[in-house]
PDB file with SEQRES, HELIX, SHEET and CRYST1 records, atoms N, CA, C and O in Angstrom:
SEQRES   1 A   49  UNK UNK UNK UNK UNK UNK UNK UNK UNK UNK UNK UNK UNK          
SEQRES   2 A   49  UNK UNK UNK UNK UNK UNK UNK UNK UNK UNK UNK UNK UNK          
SEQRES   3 A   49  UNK UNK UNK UNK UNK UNK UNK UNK UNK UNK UNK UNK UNK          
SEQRES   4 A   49  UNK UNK UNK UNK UNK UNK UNK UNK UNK UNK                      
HELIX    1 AA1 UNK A    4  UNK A   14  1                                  11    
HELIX    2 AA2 UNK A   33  UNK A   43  1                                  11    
CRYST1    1.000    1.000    1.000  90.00  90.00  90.00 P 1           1          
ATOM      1  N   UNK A   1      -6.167   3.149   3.661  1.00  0.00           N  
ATOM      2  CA  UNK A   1      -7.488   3.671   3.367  1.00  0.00           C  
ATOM      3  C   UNK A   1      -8.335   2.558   2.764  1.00  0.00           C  
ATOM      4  O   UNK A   1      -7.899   1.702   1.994  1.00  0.00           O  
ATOM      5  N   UNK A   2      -9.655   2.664   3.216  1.00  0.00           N  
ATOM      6  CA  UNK A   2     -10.547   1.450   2.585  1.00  0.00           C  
ATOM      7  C   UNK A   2     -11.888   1.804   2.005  1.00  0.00           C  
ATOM      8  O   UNK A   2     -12.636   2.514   2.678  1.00  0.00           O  
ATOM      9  N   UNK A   3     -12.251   1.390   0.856  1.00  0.00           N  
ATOM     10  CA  UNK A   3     -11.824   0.192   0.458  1.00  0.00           C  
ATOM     11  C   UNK A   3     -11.019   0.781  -0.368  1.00  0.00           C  
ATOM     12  O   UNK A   3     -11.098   1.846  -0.981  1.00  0.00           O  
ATOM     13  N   UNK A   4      -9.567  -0.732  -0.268  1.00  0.00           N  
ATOM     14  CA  UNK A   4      -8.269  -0.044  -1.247  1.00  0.00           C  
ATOM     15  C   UNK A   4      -8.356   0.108  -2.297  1.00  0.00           C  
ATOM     16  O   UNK A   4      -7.474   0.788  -2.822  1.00  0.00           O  
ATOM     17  N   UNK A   5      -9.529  -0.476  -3.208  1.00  0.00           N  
ATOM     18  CA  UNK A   5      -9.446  -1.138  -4.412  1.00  0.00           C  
ATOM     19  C   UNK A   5      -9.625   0.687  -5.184  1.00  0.00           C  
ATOM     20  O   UNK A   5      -8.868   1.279  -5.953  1.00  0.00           O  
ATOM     21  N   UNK A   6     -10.800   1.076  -4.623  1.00  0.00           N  
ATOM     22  CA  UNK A   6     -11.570   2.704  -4.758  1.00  0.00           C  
ATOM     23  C   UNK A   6     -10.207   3.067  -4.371  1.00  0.00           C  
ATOM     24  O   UNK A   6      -9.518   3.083  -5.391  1.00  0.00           O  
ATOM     25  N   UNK A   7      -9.585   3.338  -3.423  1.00  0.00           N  
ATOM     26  CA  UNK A   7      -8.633   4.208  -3.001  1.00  0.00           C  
ATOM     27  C   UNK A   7      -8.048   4.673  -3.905  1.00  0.00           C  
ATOM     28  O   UNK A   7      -7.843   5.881  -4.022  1.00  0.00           O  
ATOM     29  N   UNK A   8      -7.517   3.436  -5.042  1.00  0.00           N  
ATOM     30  CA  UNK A   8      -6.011   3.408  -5.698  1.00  0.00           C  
ATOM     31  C   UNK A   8      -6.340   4.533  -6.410  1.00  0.00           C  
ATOM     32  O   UNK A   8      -5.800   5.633  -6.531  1.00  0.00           O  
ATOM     33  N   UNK A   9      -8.046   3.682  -7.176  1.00  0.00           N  
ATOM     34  CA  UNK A   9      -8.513   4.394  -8.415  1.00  0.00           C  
ATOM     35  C   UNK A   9      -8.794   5.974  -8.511  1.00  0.00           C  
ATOM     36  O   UNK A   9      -8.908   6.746  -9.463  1.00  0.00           O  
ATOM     37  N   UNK A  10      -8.860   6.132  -7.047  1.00  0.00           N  
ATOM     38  CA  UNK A  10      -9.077   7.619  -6.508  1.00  0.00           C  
ATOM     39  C   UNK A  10      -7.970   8.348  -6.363  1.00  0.00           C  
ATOM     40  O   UNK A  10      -8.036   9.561  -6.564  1.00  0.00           O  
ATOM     41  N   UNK A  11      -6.645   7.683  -5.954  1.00  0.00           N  
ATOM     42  CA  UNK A  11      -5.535   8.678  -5.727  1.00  0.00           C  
ATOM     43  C   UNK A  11      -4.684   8.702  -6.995  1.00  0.00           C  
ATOM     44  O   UNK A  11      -3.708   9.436  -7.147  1.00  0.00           O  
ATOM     45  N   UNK A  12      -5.220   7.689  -8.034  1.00  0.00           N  
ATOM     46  CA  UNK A  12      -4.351   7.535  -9.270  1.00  0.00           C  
ATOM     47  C   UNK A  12      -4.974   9.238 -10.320  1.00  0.00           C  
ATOM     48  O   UNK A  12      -4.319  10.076 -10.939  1.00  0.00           O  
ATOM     49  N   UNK A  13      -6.486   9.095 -10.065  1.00  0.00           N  
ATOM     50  CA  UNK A  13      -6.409  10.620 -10.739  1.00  0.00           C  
ATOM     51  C   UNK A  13      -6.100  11.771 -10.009  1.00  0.00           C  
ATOM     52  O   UNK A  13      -5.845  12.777 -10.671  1.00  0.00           O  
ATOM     53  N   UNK A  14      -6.061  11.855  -8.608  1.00  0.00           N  
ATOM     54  CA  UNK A  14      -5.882  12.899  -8.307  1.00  0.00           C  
ATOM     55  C   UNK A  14      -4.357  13.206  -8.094  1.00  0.00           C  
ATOM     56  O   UNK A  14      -3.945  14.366  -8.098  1.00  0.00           O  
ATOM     57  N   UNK A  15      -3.555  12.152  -7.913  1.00  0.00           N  
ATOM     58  CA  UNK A  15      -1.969  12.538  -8.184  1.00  0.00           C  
ATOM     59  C   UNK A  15      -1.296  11.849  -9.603  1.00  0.00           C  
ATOM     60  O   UNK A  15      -0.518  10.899  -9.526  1.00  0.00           O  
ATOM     61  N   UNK A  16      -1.608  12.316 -10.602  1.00  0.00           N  
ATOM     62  CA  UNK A  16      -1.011  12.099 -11.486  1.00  0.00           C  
ATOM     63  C   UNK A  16       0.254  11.286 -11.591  1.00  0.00           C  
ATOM     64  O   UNK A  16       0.322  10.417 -12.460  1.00  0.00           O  
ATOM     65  N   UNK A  17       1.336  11.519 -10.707  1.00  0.00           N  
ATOM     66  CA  UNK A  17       2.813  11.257 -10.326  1.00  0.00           C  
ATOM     67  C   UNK A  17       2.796   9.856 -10.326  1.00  0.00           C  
ATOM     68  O   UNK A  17       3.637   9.197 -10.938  1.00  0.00           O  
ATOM     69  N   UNK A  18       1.895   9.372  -9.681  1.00  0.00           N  
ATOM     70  CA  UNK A  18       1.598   7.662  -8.874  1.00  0.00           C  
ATOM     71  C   UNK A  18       2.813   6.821  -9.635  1.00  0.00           C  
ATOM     72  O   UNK A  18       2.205   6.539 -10.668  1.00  0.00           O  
ATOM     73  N   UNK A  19       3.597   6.473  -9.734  1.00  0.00           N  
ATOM     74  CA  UNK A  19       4.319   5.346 -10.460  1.00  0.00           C  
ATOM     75  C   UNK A  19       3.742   4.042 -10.096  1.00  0.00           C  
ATOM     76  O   UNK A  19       3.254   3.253 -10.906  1.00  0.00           O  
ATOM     77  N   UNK A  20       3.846   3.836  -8.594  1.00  0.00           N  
ATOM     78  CA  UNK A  20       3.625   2.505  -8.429  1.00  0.00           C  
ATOM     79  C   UNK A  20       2.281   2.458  -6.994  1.00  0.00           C  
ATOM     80  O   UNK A  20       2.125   3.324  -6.134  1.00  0.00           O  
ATOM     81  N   UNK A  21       1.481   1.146  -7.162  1.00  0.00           N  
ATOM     82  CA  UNK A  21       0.578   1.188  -6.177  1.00  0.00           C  
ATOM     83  C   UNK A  21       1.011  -0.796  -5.625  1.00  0.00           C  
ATOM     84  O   UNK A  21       1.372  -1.809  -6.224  1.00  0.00           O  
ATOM     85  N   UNK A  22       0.663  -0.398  -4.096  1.00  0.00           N  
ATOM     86  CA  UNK A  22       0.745  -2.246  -3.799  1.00  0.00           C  
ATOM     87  C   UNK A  22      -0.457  -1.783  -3.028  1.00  0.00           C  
ATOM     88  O   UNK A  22      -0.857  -0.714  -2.565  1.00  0.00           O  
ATOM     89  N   UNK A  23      -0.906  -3.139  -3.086  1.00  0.00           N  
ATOM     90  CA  UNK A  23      -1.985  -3.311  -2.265  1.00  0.00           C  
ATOM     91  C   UNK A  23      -2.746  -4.251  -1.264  1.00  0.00           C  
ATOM     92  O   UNK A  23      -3.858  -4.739  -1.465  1.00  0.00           O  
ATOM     93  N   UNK A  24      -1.753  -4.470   0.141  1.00  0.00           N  
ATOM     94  CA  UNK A  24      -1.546  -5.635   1.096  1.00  0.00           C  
ATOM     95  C   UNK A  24      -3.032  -5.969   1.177  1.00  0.00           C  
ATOM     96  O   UNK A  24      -4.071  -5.321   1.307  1.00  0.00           O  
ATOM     97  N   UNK A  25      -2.643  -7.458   1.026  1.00  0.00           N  
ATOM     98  CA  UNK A  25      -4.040  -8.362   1.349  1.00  0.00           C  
ATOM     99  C   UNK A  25      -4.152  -8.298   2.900  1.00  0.00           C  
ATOM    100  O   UNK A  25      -3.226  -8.042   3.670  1.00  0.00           O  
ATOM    101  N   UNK A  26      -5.621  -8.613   3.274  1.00  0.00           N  
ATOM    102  CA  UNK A  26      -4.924  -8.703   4.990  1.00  0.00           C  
ATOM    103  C   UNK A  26      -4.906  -7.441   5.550  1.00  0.00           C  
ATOM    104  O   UNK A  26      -5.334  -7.610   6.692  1.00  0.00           O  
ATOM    105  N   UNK A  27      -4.614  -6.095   5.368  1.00  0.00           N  
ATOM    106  CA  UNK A  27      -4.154  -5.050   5.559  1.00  0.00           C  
ATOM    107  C   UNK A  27      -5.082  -4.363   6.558  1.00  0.00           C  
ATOM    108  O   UNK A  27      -6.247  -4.330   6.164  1.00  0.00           O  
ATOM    109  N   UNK A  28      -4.790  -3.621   8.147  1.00  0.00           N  
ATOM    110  CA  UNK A  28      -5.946  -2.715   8.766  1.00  0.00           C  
ATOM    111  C   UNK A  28      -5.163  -1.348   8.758  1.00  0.00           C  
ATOM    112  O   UNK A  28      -4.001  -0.942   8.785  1.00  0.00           O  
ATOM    113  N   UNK A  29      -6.361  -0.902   8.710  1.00  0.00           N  
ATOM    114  CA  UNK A  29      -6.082   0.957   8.725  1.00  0.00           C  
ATOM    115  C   UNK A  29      -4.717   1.401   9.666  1.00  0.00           C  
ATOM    116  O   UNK A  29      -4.128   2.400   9.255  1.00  0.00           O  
ATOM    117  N   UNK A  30      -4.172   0.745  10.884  1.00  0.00           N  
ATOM    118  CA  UNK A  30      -3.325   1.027  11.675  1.00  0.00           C  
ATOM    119  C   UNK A  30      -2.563  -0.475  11.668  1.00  0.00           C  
ATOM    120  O   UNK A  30      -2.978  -1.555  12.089  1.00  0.00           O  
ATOM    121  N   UNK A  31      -1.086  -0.066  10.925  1.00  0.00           N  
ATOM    122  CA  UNK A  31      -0.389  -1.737  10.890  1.00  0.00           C  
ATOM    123  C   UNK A  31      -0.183  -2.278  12.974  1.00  0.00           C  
ATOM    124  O   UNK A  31      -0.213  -1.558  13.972  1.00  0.00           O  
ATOM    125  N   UNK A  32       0.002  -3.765  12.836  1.00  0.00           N  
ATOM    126  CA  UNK A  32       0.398  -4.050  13.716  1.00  0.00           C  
ATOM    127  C   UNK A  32       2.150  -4.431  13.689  1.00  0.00           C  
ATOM    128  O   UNK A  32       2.671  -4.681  12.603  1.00  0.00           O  
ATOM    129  N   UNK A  33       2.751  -4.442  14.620  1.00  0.00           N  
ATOM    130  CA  UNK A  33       4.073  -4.186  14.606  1.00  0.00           C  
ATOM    131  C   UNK A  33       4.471  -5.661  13.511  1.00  0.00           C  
ATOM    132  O   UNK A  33       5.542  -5.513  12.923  1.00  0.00           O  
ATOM    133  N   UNK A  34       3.927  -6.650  13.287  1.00  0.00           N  
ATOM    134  CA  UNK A  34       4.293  -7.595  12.395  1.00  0.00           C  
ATOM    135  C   UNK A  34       4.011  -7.014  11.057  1.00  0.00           C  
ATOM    136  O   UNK A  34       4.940  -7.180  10.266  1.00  0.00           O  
ATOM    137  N   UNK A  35       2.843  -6.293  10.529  1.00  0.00           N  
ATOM    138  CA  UNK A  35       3.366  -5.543   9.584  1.00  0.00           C  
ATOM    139  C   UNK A  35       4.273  -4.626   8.478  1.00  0.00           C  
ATOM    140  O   UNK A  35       4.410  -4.481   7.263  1.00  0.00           O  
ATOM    141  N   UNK A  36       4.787  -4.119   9.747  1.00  0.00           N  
ATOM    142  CA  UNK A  36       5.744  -2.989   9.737  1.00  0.00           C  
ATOM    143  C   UNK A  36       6.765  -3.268   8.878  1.00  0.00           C  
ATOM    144  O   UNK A  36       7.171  -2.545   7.969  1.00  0.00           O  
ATOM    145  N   UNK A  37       7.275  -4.640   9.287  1.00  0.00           N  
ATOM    146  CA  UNK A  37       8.227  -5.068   8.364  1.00  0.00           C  
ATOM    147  C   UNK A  37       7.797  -5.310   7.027  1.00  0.00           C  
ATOM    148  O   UNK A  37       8.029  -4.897   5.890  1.00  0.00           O  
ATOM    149  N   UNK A  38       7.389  -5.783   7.360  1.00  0.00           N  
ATOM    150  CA  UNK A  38       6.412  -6.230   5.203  1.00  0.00           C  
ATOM    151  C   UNK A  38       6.242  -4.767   4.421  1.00  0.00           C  
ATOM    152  O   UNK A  38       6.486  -4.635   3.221  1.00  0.00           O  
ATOM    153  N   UNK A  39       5.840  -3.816   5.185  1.00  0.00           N  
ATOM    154  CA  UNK A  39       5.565  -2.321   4.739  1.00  0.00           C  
ATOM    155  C   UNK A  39       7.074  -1.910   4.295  1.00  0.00           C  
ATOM    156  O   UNK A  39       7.401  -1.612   3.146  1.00  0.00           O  
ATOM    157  N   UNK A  40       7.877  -1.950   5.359  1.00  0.00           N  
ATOM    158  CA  UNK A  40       9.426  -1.415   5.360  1.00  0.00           C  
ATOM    159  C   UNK A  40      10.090  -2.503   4.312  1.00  0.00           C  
ATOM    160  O   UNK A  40      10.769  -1.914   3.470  1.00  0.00           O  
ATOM    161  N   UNK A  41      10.076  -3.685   4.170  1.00  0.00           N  
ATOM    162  CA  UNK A  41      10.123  -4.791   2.647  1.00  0.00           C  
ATOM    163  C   UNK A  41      10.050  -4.194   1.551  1.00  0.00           C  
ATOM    164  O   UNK A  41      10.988  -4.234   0.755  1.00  0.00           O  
ATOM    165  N   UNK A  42       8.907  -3.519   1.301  1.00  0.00           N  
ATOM    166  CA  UNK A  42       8.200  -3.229   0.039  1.00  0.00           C  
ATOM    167  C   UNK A  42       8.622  -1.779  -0.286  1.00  0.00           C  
ATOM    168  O   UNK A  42       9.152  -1.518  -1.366  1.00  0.00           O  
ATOM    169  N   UNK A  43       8.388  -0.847   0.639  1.00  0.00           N  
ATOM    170  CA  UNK A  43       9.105   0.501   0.230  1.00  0.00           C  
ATOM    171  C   UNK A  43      10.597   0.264  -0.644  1.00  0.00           C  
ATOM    172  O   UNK A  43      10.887   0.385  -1.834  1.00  0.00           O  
ATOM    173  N   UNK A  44      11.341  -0.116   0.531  1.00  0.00           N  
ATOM    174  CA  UNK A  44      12.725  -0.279   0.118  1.00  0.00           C  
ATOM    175  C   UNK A  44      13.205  -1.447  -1.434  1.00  0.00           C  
ATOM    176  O   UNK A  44      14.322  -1.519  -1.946  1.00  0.00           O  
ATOM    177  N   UNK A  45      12.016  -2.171  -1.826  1.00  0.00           N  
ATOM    178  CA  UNK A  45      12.241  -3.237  -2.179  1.00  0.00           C  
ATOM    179  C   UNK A  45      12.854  -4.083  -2.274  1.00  0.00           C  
ATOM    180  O   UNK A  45      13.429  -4.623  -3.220  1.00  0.00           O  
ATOM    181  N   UNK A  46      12.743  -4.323  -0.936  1.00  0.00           N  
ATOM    182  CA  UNK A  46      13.840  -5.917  -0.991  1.00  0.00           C  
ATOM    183  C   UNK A  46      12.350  -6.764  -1.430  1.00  0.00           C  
ATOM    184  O   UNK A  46      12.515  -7.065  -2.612  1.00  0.00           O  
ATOM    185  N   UNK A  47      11.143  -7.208  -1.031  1.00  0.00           N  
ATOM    186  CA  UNK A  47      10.535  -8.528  -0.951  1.00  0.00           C  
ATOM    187  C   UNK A  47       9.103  -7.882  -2.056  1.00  0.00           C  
ATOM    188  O   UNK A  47       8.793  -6.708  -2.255  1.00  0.00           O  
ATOM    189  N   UNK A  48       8.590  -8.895  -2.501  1.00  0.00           N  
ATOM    190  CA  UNK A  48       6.874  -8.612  -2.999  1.00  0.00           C  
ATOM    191  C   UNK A  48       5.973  -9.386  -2.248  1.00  0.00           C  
ATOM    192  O   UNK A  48       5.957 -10.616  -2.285  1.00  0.00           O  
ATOM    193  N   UNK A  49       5.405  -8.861  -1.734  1.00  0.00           N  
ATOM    194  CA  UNK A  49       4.097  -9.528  -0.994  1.00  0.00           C  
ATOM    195  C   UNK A  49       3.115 -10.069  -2.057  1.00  0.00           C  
ATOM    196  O   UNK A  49       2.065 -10.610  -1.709  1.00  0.00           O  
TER     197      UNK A  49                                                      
END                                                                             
């Protein structure tokens, strides 16, 4: 969602829960398959972008 910066600040009050936010530099609304991995990186945490 863009812009991310508003996004965060927007989903941080409306879900209370939020523990953690990242926020890929670079990033388009629909990843491209080189993405995917960096996304699947970061969930799981193996890597930090």
């Amino acid at each position: 969602m863009f812009p991310g910066k508003k996004m965060i600040k927007r989903a941080k009050r409306i879900f209370s829960s939020i523990e953690e936010v990242v926020l890929i530099e670079e990033a388009k609304h629909v990843p491209n398959s080189k993405d995917f991995k960096k996304i699947e990186d970061l969930i799981i945490g193996k890597n930090r972008y």
